[in-house]
LUMLUMTI-785800 format. One line per 5 residues: number of its first residue (from 1); their letters; for each residue x, y, z of C-alpha. Coordinates in pm, 1 decimal, decimal comma, always signed. Each point is the difference from the previous one (the first is absolute). Layout:
REM LUMLUMTI-785800
NUM	a	X:Y:Z ~ ...
REM end
This chain:
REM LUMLUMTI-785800
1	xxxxx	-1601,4:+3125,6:+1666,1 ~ -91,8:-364,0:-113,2 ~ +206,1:-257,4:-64,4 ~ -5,7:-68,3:-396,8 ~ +112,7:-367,5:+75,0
6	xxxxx	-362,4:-45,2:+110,1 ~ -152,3:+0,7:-366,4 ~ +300,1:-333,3:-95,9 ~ -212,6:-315,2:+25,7 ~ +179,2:-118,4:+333,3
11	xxxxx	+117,3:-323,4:-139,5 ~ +391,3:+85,4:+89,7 ~ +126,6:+132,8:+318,8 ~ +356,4:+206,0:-62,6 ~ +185,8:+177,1:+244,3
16	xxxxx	-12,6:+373,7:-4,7 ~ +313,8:+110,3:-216,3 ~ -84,9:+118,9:-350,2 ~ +327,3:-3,7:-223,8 ~ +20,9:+268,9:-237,3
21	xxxxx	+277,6:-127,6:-240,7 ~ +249,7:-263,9:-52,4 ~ +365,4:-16,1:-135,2 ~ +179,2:-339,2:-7,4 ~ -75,1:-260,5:+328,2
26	xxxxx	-99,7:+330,2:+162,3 ~ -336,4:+165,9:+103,6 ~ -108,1:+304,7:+151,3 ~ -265,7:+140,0:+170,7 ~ -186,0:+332,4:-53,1
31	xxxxx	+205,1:+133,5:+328,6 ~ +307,6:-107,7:-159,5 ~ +80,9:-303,8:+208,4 ~ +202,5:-270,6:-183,8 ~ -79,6:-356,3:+4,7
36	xxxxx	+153,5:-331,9:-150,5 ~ -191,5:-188,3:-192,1 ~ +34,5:-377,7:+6,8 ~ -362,3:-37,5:-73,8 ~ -44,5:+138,8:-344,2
41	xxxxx	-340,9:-3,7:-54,9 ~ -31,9:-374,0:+45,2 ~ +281,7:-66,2:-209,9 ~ -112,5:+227,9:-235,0 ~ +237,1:+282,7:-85,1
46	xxxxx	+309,7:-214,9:-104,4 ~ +207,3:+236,5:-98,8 ~ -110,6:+239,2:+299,5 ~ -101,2:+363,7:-58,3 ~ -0,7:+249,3:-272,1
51	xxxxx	+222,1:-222,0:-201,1 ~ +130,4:+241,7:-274,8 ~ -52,4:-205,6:-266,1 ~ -336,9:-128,5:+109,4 ~ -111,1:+367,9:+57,0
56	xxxxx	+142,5:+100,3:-361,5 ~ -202,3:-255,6:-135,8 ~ -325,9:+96,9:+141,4 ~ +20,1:+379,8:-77,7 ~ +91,0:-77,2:-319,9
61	xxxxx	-289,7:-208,3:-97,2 ~ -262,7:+202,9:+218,2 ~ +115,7:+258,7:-254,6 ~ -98,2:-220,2:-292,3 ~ -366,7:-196,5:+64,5
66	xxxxx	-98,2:-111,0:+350,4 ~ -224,1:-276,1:-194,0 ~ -159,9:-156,0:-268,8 ~ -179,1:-330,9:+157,4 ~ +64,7:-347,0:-194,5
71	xxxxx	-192,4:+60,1:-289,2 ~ +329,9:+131,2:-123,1 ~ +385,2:-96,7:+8,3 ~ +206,7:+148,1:+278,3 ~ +303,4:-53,7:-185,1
76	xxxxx	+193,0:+1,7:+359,4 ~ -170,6:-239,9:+132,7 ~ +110,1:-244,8:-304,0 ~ +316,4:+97,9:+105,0 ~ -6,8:-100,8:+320,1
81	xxxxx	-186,5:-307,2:-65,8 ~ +282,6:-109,5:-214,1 ~ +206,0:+62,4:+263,0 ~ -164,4:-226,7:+235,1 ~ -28,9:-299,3:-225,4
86	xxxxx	+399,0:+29,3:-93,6 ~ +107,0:+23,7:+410,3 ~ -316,6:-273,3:+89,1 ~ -149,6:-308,0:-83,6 ~ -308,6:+173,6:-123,3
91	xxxxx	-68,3:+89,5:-357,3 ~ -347,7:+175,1:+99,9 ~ -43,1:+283,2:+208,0 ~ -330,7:+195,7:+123,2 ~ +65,9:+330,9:+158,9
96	xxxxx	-218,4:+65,3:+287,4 ~ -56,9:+292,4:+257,7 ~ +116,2:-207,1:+321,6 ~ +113,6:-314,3:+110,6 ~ -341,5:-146,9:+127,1
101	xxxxx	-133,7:+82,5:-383,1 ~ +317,0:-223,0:-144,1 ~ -142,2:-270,6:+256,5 ~ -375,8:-1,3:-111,9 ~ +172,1:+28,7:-365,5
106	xxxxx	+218,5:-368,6:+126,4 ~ -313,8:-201,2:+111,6 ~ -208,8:+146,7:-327,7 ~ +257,3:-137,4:-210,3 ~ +76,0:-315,4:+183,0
111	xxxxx	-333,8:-104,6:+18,7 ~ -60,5:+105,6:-368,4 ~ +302,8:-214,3:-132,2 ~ -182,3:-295,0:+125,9 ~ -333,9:+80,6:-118,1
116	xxxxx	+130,2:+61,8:-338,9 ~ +154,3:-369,6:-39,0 ~ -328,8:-84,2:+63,4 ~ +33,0:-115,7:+427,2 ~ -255,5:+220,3:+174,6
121	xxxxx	+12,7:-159,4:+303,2 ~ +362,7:+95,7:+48,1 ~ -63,6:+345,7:+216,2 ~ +172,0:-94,1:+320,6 ~ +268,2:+258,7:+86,5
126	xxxxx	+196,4:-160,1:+324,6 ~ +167,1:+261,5:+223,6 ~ +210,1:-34,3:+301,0 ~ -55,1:+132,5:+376,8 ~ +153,9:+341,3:+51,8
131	xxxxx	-18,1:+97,8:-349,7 ~ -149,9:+380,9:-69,7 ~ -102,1:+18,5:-376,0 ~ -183,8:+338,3:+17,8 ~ -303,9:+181,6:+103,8
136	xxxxx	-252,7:-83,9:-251,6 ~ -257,8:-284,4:+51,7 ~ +168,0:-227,2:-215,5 ~ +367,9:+73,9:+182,5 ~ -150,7:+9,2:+333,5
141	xxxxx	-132,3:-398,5:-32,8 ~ +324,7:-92,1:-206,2 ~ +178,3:+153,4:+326,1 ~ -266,2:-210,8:+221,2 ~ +37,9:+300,0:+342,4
146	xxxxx	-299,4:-64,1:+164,7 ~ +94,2:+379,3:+125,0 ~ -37,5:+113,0:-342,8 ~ -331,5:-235,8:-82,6 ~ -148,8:+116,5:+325,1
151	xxxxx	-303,8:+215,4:-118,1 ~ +8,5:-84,1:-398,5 ~ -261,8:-251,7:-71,3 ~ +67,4:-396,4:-9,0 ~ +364,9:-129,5:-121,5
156	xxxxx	+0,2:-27,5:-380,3 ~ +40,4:-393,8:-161,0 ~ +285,2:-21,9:-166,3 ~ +279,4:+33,0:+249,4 ~ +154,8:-266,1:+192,6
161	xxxxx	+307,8:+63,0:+228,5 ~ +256,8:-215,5:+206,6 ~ +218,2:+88,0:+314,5 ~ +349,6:+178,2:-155,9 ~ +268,2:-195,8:-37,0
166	xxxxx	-178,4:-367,6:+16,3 ~ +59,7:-110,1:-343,0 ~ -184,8:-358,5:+101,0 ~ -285,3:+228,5:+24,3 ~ +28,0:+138,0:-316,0
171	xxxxx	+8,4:-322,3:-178,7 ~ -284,5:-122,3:+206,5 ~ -183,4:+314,9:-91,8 ~ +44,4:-52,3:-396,6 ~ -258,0:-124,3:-206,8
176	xxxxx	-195,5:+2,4:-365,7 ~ -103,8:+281,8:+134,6 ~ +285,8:+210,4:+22,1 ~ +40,5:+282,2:-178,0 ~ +339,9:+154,6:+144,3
181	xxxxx	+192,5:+9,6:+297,8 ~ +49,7:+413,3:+106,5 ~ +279,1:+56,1:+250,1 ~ +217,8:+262,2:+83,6 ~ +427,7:-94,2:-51,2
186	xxxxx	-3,0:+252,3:+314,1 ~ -303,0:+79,4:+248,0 ~ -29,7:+321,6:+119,1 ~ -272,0:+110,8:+159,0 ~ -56,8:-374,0:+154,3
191	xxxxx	+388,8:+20,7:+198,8 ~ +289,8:+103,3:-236,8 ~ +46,2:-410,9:-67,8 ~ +182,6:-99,4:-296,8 ~ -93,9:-323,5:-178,2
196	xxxxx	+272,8:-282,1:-19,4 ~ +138,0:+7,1:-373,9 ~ -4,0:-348,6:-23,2 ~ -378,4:-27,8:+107,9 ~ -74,5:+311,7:-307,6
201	xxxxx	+155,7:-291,8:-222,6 ~ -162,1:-268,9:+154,5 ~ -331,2:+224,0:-91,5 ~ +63,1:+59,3:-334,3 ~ +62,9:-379,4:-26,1
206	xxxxx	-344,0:-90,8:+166,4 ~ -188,7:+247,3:-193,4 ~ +136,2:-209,3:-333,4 ~ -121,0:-284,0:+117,5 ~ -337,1:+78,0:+56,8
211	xxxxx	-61,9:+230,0:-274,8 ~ -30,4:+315,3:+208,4 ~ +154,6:+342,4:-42,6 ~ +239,9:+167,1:+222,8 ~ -88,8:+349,9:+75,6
216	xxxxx	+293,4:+199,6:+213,8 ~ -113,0:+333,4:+177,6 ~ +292,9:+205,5:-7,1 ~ -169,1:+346,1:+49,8 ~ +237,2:+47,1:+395,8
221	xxxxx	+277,2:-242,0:-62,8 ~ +88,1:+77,8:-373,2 ~ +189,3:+268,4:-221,9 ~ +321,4:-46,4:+167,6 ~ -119,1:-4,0:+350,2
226	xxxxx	+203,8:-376,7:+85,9 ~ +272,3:+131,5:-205,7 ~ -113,3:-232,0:-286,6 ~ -196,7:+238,5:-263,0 ~ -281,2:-239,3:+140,6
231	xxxxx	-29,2:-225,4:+292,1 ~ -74,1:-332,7:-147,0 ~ +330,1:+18,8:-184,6 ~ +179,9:-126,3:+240,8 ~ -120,1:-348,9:-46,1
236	xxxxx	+32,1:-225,3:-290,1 ~ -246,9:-91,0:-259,1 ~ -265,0:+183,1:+183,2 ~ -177,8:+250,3:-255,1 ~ -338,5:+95,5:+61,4
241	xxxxx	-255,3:+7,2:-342,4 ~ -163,2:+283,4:+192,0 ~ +189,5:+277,0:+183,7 ~ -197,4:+301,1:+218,2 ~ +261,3:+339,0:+20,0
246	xxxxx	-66,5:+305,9:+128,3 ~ +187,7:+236,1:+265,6 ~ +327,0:+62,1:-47,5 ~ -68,9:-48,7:-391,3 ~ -118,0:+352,4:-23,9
251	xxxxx	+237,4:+115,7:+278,9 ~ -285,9:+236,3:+178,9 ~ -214,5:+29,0:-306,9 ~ -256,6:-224,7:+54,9 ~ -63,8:-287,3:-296,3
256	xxxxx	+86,4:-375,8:-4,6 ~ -53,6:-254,0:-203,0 ~ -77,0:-373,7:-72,9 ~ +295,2:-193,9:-213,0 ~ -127,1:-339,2:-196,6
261	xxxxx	+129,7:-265,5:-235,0 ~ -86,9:+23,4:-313,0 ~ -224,3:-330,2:+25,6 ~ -142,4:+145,7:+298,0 ~ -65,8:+355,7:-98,5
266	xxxxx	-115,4:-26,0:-352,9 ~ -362,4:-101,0:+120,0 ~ -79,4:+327,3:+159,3 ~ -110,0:+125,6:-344,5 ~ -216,5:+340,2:-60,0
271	xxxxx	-272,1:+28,8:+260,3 ~ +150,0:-230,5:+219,4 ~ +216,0:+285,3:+255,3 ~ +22,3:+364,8:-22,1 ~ +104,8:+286,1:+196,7
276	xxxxx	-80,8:+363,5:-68,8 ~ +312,1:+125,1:+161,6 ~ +232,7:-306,7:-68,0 ~ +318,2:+117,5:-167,4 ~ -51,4:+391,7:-3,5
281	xxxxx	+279,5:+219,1:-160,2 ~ +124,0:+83,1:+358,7 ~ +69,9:-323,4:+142,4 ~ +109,1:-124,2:-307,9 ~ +244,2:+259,8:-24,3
286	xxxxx	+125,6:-50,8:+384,6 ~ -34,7:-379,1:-78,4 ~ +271,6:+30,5:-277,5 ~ +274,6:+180,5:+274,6 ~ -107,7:-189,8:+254,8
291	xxxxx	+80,6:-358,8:-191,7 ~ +279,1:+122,5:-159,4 ~ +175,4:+118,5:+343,7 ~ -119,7:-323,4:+217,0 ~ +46,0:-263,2:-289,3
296	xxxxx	+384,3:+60,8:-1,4 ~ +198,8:-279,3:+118,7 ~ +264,6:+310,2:+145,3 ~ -267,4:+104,5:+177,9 ~ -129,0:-365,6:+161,7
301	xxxxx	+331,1:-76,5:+67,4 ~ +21,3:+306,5:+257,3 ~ -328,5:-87,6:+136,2 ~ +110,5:-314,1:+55,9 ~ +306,5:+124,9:+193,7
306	xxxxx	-189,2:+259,8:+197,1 ~ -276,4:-283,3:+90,1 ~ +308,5:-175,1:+160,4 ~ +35,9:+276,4:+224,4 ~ -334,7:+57,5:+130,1
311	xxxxx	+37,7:-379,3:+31,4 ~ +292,5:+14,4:+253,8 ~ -149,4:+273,8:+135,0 ~ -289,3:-175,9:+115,3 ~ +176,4:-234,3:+130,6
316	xxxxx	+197,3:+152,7:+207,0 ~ -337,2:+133,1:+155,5 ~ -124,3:-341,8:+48,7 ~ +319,8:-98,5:+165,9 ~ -2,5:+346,6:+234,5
321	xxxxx	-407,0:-10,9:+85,1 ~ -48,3:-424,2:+19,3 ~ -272,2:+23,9:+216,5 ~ -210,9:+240,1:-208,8 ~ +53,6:-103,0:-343,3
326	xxxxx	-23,4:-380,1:-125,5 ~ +170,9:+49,7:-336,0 ~ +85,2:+173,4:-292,8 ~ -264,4:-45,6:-283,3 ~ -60,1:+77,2:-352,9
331	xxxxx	+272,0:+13,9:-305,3 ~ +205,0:+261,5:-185,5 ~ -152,5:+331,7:+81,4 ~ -362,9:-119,0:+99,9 ~ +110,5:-122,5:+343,1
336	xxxxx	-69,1:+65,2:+368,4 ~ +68,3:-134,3:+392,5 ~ -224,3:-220,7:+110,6 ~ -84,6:+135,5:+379,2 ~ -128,5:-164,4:+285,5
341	xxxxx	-344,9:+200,2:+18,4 ~ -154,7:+216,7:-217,8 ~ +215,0:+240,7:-131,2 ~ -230,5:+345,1:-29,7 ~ +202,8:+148,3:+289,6
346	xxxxx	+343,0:-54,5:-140,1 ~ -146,9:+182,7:-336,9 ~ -105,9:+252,7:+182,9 ~ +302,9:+89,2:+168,6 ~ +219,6:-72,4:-311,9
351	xxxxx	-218,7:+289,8:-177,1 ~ +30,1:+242,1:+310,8 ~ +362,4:-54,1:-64,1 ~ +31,4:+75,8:-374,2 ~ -66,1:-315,4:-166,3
356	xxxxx	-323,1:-145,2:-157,0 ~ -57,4:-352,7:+0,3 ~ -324,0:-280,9:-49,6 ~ -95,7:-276,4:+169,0 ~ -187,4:-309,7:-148,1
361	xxxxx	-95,6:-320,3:+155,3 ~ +129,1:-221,7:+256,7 ~ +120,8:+243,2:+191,5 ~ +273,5:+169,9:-290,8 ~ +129,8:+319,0:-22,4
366	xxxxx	+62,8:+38,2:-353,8 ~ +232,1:+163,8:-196,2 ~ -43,4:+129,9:-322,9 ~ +245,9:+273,4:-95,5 ~ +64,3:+131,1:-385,8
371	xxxxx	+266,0:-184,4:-180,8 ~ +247,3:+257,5:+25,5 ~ +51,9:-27,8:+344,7 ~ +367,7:+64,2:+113,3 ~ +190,4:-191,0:+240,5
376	xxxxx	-23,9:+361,6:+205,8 ~ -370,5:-63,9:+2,5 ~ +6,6:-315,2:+85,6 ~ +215,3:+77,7:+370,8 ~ -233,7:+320,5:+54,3
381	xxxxx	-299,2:-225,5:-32,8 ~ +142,1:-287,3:+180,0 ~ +127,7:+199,8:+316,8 ~ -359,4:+147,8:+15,7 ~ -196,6:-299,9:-1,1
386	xxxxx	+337,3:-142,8:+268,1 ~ -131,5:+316,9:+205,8 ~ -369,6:-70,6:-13,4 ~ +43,8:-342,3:+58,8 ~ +188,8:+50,5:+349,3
391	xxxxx	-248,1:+245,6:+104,2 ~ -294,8:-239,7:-94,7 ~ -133,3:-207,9:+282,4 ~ -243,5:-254,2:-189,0 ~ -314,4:-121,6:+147,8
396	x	-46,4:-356,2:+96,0
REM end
């Protein structure tokens, strides 16, 4: 018999369980073996699996009209936009299909905004080292991997970026030609590393100063993920004009979005964007539970307790394993251990044991669980990954 895996373009390389269904932080496999999931489709299904309500809401509407395209209202997608611009900064939304489409959507616009006031020359996007914007050309040279350039023609113009964390650099880097500054309030793929809330103000103050826009990708680290309904909250005067979403805003249905000001949106006028599938009856209609659940302060409140368990948690595993793991990493529920080599074996054994989790870079196994994690979880998972730690031996 042949292996039907061999007709998937081999650009991913998964281990060999297949899950058959989901129900809450749990998984299962075809043979009915139970895993816990603290992985969540890359921070994707938020409020974990076959949510009630979310599932409701999609046989509903797939009973209604699957879709319609933009050349008509979705009147749920109004809805939602509303939504967003009451709970956000924004007070423009474009739906989108995936977070890398809300990113190319972010540079359109901010480069737009400054050809429309008449500055052409302002194009440069600046990025930071680490960052992981997507998969498309334009989000591959935002993000700046030479991994991910490798193979794709020469870099684009346009994008400039500084080491993470040096804010001298960032100043230095600033010019006439600046268009934005695009950074994520939490990396993920580049290492689980949080950026300090008083350098996301001290960005939003340097972006005034030179006339550039502040674009925030918040596609991992936002909708309630750092217990805040999105990251950058946490700091002080340090809204974006441009905001990428995606993930956990559809819960498992896949659509995202870019947020804008209305200054900065309003020049993306007909012809300028579109998207065939953008803001479909379905993930409109999952969109609606989805925000409505997450967007509760009830509901951020526990996430913000639970997130101080898996924090203590962690620790305690840095204190038991000091000389394999350097730190704990990350904040609120996008978080990890820092370990002294690279951390593939420790996943590995952590999923032979019942519990899925990532790894990004710099040597991080990351955590990722839905936000309805209970403290239960939280011990199962953390005696696990204490069990595959002590029976890790990591190569020097």
């Amino acid at each position: 018999m042949s292996d039907s895996r061999q007709h998937i373009m081999p650009v991913y390389n998964p281990p060999a369980e297949a899950f058959e269904r989901g129900e809450g932080v749990r998984l299962f496999t075809q043979d009915g073996r139970e895993y816990l999931d603290f992985v969540a489709g890359i921070a994707v299904s938020a409020l974990g699996h076959a949510h009630p309500a979310m599932v409701e809401a999609l046989q509903t509407q797939a009973a209604k009209i699957w879709h319609t395209s933009n050349m008509f209202r979705v009147p749920a997608a109004e809805e939602l936009a509303a939504k967003m611009c009451r709970d956000t900064f924004a007070d423009r939304v474009f739906f989108t299909n995936s977070g890398t489409e809300a990113v190319e959507c972010a540079i359109k616009t901010a480069r737009k905004f400054h050809w429309a006031k008449g500055d052409e020359e302002r194009f440069e996007i600046i990025t930071f080292s680490g960052a992981f914007h997507g998969r498309s050309l334009g989000a591959i040279n935002a993000g700046g991997n030479p991994n991910y350039l490798k193979g794709f023609g020469p870099p684009l113009p346009g994008f400039c970026q500084v080491a993470f964390g040096d804010m001298a650099a960032l100043e230095n880097a600033m010019s006439d030609k600046t268009a934005a500054v695009f950074i994520e309030p939490v990396q993920g793929e580049g290492g689980v590393r949080a950026v300090p809330e008083e350098d996301l103000t001290a960005i939003r103050k340097l972006c005034d100063e030179h006339g550039a826009l502040l674009i925030y990708d918040e596609v991992q680290c936002g909708m309630g993920r750092t217990g805040k309904l999105f990251a950058h909250e946490w700091a002080e005067d340090a809204q974006p004009d441009i905001m990428c979403v995606a993930k956990g805003v559809g819960g498992g249905f896949p659509f995202g979005a870019c947020l804008t000001t209305e200054e900065t949106g309003i020049v993306m006028q007909p012809g300028s964007h579109g998207s065939t599938y953008g803001g479909n009856p379905l993930a409109m209609a999952v969109g609606n539970v989805v925000w409505d659940i997450i967007s509760d302060e009830t509901f951020l409140a526990e996430v913000r307790r639970v997130a101080g368990t898996v924090s203590q948690g962690l620790k305690s595993l840095a204190d038991t394993h000091p000389g394999k793991v350097v730190g704990v990493t990350g904040k609120g529920l996008l978080t990890g251990l820092q370990l002294k080599a690279l951390p593939k074996p420790v996943q590995n054994n952590c999923r032979d044991k019942g519990l899925l989790v990532g790894v990004a870079g710099n040597n991080v196994l990351r955590l990722a669980p839905p936000l309805i994690i209970q403290d239960s979880d939280v011990r199962e998972a953390v005696g696990i990954i204490d069990a595959a730690l002590g029976e890790w031996t990591p190569e020097t």
